[in-house]
NUPAKOL-962883 format. One line per 3 residues: number of its first residue (from 1); for each residue x, y, z of N, C-alpha, C, O. Coordinates in Angstrom, 3 decimals. Layout:
NUM = X:Y:Z:X:Y:Z:X:Y:Z:X:Y:Z  ...
//
This chain:
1 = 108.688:126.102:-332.448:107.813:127.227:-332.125:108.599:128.200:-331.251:108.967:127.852:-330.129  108.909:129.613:-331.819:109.492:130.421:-330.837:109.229:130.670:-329.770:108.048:130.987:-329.625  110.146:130.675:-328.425:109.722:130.662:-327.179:109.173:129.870:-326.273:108.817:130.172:-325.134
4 = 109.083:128.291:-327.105:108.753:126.946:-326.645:109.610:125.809:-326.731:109.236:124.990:-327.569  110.790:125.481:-326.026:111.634:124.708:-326.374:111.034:123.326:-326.714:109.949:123.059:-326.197  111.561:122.504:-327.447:111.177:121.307:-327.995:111.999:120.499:-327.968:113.127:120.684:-328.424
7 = 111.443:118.980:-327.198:112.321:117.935:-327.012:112.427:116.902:-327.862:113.350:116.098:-327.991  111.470:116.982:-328.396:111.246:115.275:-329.418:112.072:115.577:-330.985:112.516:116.530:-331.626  111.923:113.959:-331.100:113.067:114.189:-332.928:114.414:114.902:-332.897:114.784:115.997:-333.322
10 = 115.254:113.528:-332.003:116.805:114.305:-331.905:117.073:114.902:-330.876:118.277:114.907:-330.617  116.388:115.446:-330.132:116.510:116.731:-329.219:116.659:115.490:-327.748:115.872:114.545:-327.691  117.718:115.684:-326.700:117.842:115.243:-325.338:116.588:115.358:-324.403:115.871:116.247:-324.862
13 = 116.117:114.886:-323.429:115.420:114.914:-322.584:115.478:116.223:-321.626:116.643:116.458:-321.303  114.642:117.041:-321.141:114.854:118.129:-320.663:115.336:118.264:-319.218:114.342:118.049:-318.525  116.102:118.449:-318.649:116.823:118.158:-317.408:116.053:118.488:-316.357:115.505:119.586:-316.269
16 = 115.894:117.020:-314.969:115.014:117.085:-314.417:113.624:116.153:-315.038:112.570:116.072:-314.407  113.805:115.632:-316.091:112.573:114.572:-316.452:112.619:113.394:-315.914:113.639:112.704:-315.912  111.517:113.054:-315.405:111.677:111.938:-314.451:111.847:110.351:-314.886:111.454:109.718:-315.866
19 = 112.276:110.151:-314.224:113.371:108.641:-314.667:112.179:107.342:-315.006:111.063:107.486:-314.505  112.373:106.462:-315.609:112.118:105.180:-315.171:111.701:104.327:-314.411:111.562:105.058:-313.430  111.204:102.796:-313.876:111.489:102.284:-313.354:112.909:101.498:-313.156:113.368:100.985:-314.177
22 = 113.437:101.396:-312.289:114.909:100.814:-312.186:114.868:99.396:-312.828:113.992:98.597:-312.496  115.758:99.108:-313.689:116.111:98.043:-314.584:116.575:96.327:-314.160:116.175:96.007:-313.041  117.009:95.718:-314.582:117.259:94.630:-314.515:118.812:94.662:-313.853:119.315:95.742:-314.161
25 = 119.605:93.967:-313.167:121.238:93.935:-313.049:121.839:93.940:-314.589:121.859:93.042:-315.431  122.287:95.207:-314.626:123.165:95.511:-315.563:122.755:96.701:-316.661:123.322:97.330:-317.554  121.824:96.653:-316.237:120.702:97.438:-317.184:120.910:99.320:-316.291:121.001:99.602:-315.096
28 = 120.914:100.196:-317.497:120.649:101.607:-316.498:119.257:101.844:-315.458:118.175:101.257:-315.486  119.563:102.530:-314.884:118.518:102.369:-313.937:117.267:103.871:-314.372:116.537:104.297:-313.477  117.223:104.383:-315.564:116.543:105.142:-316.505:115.863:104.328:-317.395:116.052:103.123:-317.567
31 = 114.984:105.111:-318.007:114.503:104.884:-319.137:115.141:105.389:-320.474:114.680:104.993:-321.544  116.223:106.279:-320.424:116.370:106.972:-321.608:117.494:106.373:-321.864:118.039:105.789:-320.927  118.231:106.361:-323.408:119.629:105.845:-324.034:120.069:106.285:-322.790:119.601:106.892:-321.826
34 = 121.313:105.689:-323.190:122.963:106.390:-322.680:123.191:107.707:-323.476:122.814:107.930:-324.626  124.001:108.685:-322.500:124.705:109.842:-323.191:124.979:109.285:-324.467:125.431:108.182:-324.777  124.511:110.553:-325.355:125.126:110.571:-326.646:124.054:109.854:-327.521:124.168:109.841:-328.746
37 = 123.136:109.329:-326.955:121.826:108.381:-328.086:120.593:109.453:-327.846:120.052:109.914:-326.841  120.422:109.616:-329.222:119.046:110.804:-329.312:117.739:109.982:-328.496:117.633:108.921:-327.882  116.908:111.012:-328.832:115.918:110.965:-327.732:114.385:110.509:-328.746:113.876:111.539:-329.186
40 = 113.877:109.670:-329.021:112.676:110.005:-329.709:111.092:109.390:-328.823:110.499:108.311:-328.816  110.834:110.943:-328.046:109.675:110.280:-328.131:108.494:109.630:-328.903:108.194:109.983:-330.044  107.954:108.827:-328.334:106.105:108.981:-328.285:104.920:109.504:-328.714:104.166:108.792:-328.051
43 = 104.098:110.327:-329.424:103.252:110.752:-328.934:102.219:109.473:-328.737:102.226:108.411:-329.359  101.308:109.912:-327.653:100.294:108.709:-326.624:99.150:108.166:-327.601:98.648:107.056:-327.420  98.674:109.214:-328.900:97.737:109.043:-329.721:98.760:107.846:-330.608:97.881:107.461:-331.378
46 = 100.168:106.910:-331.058:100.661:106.216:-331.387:99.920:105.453:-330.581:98.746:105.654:-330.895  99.988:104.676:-329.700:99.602:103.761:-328.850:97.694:103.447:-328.686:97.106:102.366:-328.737  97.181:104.705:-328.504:96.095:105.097:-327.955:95.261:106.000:-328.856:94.898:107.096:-328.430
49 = 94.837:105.455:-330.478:94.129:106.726:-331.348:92.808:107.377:-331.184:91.639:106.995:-331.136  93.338:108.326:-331.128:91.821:108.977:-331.012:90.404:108.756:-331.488:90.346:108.624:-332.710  89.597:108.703:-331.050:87.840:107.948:-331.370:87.657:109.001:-332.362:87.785:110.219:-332.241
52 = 87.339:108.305:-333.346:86.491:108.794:-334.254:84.972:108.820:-334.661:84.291:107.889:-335.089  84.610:110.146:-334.414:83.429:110.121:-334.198:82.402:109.384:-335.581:82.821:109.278:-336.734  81.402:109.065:-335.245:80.221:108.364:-336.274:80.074:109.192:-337.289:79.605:110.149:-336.673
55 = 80.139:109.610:-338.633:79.433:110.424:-339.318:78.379:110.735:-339.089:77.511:109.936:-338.738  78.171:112.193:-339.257:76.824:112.909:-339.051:75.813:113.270:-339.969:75.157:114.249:-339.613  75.499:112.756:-341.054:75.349:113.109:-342.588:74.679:111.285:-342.773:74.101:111.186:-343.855
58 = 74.670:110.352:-342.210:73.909:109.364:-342.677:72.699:109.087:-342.690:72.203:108.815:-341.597  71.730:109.054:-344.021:70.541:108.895:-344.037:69.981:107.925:-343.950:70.406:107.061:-344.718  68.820:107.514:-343.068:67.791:106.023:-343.200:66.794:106.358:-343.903:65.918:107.203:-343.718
61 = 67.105:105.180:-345.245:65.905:105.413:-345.979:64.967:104.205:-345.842:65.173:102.993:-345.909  63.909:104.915:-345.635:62.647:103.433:-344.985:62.474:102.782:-346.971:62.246:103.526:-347.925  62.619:101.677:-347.018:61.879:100.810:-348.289:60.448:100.176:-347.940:60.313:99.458:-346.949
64 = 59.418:100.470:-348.779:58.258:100.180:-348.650:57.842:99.116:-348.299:58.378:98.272:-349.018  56.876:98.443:-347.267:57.054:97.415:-347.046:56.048:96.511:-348.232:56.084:95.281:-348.254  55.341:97.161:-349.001:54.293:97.110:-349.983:53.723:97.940:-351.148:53.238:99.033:-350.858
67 = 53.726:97.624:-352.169:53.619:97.774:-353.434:52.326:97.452:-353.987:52.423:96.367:-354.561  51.399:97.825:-354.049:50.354:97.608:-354.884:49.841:98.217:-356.045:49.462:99.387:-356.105  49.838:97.267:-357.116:49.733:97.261:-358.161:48.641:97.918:-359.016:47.564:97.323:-359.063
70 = 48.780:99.126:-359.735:47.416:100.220:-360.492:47.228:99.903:-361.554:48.208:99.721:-362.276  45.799:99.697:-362.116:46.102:99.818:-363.528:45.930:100.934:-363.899:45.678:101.863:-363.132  46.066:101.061:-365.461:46.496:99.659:-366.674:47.865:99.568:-366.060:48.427:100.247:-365.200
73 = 48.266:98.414:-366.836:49.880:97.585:-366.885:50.880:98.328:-366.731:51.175:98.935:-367.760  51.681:98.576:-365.649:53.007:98.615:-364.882:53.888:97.656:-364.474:53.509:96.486:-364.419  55.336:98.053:-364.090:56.140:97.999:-363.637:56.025:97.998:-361.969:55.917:99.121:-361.475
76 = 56.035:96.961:-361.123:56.226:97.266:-359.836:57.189:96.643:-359.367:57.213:95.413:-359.342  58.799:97.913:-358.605:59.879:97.548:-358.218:59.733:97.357:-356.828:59.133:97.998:-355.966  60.303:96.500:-356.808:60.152:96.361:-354.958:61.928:96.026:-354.806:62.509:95.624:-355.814
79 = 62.759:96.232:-353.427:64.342:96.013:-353.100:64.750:95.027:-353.836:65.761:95.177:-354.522  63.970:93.699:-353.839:64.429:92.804:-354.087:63.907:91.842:-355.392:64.566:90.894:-355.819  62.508:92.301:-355.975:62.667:91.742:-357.570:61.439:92.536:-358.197:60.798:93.396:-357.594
82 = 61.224:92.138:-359.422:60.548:93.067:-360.108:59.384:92.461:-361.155:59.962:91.789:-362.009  58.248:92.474:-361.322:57.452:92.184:-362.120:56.280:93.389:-363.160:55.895:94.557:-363.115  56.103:92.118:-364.044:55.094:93.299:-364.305:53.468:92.797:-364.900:53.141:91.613:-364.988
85 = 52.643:93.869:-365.241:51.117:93.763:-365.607:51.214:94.436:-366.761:51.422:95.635:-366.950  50.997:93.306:-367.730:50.996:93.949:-369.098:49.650:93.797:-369.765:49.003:92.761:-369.918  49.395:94.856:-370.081:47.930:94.916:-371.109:47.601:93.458:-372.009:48.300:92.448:-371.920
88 = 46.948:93.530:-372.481:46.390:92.065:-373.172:45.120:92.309:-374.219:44.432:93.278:-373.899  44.744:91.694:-375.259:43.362:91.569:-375.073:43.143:90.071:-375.784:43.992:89.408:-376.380  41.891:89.780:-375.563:41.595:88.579:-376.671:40.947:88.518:-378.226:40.863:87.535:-378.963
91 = 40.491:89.990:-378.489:40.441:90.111:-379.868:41.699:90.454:-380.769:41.727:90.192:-381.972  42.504:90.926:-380.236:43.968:90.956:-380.168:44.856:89.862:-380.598:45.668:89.812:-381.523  44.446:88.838:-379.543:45.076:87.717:-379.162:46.363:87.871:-379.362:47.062:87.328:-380.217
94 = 46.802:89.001:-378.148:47.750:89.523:-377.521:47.936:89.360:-376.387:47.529:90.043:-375.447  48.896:87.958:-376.373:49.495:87.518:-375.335:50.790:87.456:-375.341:51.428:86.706:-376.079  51.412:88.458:-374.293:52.777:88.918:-374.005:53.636:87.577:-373.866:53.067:86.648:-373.293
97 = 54.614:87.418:-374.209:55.939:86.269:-374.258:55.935:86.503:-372.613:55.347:87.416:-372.034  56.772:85.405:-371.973:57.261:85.221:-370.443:55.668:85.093:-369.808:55.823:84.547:-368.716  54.678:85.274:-369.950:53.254:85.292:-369.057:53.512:84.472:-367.982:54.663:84.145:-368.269
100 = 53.270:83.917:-366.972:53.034:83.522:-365.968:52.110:81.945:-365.851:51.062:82.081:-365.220  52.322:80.801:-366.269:51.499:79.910:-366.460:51.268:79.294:-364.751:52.182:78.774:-364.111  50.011:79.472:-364.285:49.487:79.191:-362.825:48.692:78.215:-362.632:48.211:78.049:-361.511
103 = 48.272:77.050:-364.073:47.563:76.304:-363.810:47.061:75.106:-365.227:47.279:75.637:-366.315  46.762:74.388:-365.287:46.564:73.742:-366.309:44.665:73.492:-366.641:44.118:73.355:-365.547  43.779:73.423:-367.640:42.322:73.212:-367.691:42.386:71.736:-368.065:43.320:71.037:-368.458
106 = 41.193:71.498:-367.838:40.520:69.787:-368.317:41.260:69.774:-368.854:42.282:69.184:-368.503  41.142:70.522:-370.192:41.814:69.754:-371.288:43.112:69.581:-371.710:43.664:69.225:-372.751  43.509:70.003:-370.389:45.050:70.112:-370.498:45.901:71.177:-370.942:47.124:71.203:-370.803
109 = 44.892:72.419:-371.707:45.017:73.523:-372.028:45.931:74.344:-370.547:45.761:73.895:-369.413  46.951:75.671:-370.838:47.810:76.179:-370.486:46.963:77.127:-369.561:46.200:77.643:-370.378  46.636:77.686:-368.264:46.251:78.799:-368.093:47.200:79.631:-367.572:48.165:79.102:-367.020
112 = 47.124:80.927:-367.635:47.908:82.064:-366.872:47.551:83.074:-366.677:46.731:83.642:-367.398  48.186:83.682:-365.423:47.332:84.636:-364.395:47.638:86.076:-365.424:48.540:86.543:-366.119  46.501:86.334:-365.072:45.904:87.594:-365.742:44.977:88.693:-364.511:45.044:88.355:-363.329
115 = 44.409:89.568:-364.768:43.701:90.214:-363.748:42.516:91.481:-365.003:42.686:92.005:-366.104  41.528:91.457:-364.086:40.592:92.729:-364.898:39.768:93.276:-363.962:39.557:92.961:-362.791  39.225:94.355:-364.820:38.362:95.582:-364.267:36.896:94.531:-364.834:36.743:93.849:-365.847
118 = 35.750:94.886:-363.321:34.682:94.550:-363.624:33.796:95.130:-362.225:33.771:94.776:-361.046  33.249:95.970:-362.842:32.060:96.607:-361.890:32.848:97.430:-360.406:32.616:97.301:-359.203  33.835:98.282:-361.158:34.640:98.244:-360.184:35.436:97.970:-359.099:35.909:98.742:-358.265
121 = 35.527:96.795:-359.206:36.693:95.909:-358.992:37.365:95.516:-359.902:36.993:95.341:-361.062  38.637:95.305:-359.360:39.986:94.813:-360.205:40.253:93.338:-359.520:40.403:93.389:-358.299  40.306:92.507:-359.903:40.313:91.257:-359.718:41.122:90.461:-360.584:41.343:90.928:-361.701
124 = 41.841:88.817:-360.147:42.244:88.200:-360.631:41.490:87.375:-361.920:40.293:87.093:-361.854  42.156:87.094:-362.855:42.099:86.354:-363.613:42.169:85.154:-364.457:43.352:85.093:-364.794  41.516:84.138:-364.995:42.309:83.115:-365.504:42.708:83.490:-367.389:41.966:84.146:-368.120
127 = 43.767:82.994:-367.721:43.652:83.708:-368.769:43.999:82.177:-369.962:45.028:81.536:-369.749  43.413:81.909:-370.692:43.620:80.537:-371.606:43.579:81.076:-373.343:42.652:81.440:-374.068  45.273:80.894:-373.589:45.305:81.813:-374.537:44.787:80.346:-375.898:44.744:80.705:-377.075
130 = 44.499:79.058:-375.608:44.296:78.154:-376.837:42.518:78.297:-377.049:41.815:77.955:-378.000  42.139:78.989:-375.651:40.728:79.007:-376.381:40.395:80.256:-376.370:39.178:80.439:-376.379  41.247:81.464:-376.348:41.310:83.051:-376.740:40.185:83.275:-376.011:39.159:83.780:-376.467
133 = 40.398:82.804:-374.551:39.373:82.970:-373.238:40.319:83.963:-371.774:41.520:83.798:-371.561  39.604:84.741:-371.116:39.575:85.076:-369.681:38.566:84.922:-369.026:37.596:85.282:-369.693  38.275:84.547:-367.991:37.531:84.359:-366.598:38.021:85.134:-365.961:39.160:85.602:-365.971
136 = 36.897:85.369:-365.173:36.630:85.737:-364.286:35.326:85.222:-362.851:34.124:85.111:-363.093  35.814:85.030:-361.740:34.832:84.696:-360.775:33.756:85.797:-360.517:34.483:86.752:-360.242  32.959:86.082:-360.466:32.099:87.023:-359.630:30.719:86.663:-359.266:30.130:85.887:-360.018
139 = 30.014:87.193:-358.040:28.701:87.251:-357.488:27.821:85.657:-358.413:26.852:85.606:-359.170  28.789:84.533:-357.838:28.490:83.365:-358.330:28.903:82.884:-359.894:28.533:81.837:-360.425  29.518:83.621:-360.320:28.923:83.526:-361.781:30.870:83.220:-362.579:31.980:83.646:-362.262
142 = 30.494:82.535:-363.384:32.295:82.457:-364.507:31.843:83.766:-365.687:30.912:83.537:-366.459  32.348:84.696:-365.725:32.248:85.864:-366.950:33.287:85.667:-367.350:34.264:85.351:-366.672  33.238:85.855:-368.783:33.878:86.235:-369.952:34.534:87.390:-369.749:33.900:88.175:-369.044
145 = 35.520:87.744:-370.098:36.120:89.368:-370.289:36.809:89.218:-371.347:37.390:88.144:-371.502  36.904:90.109:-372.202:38.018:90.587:-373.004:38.696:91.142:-373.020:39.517:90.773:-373.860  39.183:92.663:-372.150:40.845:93.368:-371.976:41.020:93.227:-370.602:40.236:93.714:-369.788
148 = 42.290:92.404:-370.219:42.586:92.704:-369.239:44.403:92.410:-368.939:45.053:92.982:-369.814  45.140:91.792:-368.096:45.959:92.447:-368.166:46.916:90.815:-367.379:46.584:90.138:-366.406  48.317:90.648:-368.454:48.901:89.176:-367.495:49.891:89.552:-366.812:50.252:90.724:-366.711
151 = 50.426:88.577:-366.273:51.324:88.649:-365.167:52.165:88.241:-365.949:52.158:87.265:-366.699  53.196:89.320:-365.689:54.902:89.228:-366.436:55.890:88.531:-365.390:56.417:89.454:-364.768  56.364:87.324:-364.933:57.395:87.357:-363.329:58.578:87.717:-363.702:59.082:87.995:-364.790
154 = 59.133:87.645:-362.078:60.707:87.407:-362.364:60.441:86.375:-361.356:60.031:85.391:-361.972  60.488:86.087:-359.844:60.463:84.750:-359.482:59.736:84.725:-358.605:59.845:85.390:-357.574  58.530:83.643:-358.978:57.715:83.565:-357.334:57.600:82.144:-357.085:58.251:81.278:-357.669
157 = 56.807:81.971:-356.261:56.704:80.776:-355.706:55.387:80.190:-355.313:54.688:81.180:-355.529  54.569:79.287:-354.894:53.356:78.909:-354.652:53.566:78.368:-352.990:54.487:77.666:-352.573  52.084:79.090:-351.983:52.735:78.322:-350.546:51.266:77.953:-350.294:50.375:78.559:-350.889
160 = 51.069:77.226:-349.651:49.468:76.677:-349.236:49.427:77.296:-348.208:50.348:77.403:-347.398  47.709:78.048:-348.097:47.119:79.304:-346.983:45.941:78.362:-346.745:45.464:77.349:-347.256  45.767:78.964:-345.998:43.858:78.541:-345.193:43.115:80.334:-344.986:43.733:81.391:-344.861
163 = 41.694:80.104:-345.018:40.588:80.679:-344.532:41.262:82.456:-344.518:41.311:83.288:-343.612  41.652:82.493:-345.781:41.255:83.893:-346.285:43.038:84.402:-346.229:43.562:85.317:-346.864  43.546:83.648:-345.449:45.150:84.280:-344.807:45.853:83.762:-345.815:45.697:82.758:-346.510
166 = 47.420:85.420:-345.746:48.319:85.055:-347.172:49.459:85.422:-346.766:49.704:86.432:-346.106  50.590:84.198:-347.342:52.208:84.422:-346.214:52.586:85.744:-346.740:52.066:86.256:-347.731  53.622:86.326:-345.949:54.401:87.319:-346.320:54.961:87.595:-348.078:55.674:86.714:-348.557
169 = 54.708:88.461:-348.701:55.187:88.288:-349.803:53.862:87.951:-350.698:54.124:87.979:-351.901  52.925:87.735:-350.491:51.784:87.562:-351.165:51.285:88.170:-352.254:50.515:88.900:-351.631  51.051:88.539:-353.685:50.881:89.322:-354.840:49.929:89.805:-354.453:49.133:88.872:-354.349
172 = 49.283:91.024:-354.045:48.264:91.365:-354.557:47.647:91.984:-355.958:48.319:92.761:-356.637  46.290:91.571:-356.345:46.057:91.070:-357.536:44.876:91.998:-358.107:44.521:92.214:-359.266  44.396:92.470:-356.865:43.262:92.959:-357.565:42.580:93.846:-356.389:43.337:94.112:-355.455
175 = 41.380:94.293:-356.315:40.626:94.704:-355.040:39.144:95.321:-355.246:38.681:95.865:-356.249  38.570:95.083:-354.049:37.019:94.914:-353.986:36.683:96.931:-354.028:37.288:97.965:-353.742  35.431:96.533:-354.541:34.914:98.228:-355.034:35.217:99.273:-353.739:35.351:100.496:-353.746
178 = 35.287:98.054:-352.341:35.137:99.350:-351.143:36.547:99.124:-350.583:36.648:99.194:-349.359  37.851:98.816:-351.429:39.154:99.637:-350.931:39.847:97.423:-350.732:40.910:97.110:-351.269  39.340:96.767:-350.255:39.879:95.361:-349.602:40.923:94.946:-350.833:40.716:95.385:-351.965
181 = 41.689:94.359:-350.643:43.403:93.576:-351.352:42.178:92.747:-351.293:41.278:92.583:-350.469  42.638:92.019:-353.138:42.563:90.738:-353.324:43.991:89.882:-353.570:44.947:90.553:-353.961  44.175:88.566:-353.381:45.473:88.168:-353.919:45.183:87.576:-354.970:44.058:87.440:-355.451
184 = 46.371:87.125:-355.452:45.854:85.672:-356.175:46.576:84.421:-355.515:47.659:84.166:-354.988  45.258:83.711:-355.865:45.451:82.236:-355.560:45.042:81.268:-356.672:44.682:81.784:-357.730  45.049:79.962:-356.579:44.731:78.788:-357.137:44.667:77.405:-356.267:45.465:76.973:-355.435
187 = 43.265:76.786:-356.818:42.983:75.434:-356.208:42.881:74.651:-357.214:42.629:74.940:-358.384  43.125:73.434:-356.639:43.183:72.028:-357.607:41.601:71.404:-357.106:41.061:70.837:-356.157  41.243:72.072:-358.767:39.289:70.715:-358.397:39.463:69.821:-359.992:39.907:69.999:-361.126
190 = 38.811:68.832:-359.200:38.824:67.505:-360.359:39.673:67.092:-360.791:39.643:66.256:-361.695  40.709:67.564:-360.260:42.151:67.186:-361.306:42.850:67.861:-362.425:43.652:67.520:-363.294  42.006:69.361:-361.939:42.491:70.464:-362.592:43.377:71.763:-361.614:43.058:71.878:-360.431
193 = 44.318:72.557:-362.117:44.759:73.318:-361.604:44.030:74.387:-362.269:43.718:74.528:-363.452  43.716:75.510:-360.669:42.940:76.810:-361.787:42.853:78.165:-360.759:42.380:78.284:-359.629  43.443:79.009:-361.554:43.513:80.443:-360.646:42.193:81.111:-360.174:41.088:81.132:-360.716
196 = 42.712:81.757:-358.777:41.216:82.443:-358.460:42.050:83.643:-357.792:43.219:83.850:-358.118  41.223:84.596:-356.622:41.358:85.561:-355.847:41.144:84.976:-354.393:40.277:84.147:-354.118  42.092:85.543:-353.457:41.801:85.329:-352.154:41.522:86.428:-351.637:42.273:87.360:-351.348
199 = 40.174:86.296:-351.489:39.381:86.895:-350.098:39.315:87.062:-348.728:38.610:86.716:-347.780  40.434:87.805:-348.997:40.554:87.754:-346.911:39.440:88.057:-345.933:39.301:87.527:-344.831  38.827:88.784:-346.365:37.592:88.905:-345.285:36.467:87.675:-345.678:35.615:87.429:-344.824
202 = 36.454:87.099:-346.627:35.094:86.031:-346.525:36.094:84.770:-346.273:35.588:83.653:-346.174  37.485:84.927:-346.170:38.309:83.400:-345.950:38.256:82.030:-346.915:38.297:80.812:-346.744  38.149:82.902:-347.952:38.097:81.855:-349.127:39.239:82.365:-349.745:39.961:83.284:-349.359
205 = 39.347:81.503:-350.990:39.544:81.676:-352.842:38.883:81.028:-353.196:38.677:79.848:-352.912  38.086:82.188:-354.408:37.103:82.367:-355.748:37.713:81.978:-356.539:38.790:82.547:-356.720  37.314:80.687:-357.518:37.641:80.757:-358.540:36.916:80.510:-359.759:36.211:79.546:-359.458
208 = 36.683:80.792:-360.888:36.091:80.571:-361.674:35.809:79.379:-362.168:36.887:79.040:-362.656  34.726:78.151:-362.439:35.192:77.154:-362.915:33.371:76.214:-363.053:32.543:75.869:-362.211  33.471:76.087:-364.980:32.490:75.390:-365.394:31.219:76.025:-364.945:30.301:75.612:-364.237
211 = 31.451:77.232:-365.610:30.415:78.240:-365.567:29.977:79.113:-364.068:29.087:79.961:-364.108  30.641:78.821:-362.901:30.033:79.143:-361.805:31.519:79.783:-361.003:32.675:79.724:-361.423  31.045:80.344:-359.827:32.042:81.100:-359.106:32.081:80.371:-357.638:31.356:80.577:-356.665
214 = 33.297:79.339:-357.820:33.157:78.382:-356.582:33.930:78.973:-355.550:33.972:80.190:-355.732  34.589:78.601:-354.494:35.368:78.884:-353.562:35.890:78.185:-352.713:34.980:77.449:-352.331  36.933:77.904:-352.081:37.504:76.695:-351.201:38.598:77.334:-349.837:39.488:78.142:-350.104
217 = 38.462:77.047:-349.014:38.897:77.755:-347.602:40.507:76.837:-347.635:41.117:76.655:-346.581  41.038:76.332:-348.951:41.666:75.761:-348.668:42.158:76.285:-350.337:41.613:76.478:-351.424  43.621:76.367:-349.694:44.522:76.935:-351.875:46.190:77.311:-351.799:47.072:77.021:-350.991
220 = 46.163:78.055:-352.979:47.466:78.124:-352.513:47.867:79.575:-353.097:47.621:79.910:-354.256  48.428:80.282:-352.274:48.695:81.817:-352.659:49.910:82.023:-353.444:50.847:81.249:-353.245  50.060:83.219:-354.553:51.306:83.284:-354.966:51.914:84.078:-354.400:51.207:84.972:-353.935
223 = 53.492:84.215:-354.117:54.517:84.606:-353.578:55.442:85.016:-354.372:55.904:84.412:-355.341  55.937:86.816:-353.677:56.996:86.661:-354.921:57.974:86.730:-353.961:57.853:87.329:-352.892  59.294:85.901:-354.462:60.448:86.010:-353.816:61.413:86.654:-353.571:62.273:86.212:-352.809
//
């Protein structure tokens, strides 16, 4: 740079730069070569690099902590897996491949979770495709339905709840005319496995079974993983 002399890369030390600590016996009592050995400094950012600041441009994106499910039959993605609600009917007897099997009947017959519209509510379902049957629990009663809609997974799991409460991860399945999550659940009566809805505010699961709409403060909720 014109008018700025420069010492580093080759260039001698500028006369008058201050020395060293004094050396060992035998050693110069400088820091710099001997006459005649170039000079290379340092710079302090070698030793000591400069902080680099955080990027300023990084976005937090919040992921939902919940997903609830509209009909008719969708797709609901959540971070970590994905299922779905596929249309159905039983005059049809259109039952989607992969369904969801949640329970076995007397007769040993297959059931799987399904869900429907009834009196405005959307509610869980049992769905038994060998006797081209759905249930449904309601206001005491086992109803019949014909369109409603099964459960497609990718992976869940079954956890035992009490008195209306559902672990983290809980499906919701359906919901009451004035806004309330239903889940789904299933209880074992007689030696049958059989899907119902959990009712968090009355602290049950409903389930449909031998004509009537029973309930047990004791079941097991599904989970997706």
């Amino acid at each position: 740079m014109a008018g700025r002399p420069y010492y580093g890369f080759g260039q001698p030390p500028p006369p008058g730069y201050p020395g060293g600590p004094p050396g060992p016996p035998g050693h110069p009592p400088h820091m710099y070569p001997a006459p005649g050995v170039v000079f290379y400094p340092m710079h302090p950012a070698y030793f000591y690099p400069y902080p680099v600041p955080p990027p300023s441009d990084v976005q937090v994106v919040e992921q939902p902590t919940e997903v609830v499910p509209e009909l008719p039959g969708e797709t609901v993605e959540l971070p970590y897996s994905t299922y779905k609600w596929v249309p159905a009917c039983l005059s049809q007897n259109s039952i989607p491949p992969g369904a969801l099997r949640v329970g076995t009947d007397v007769d040993g017959d297959a059931i799987f979770a399904g869900r429907a519209h009834h009196e405005g509510w959307v509610m869980p379902a049992k769905v038994i495709p060998s006797k081209n049957a759905c249930y449904i629990g309601h206001a005491g009663e086992e109803i019949l339905v014909d369109q409603f809609e099964v459960l497609v997974p990718s992976m869940f799991s079954w956890q035992f709840s009490t008195n209306g409460e559902v672990p983290p991860g809980a499906v919701p399945a359906g919901s009451t005319d004035s806004g309330e999550k239903l889940y789904y659940g299933r209880v074992t009566h007689d030696g049958c496995t059989t899907p119902g809805k959990i009712h968090p505010s009355h602290g049950v699961c409903y389930y449909p079974f031998d004509g009537e709409d029973r309930s047990s403060a004791e079941y097991e909720a599904l989970v997706l993983l």
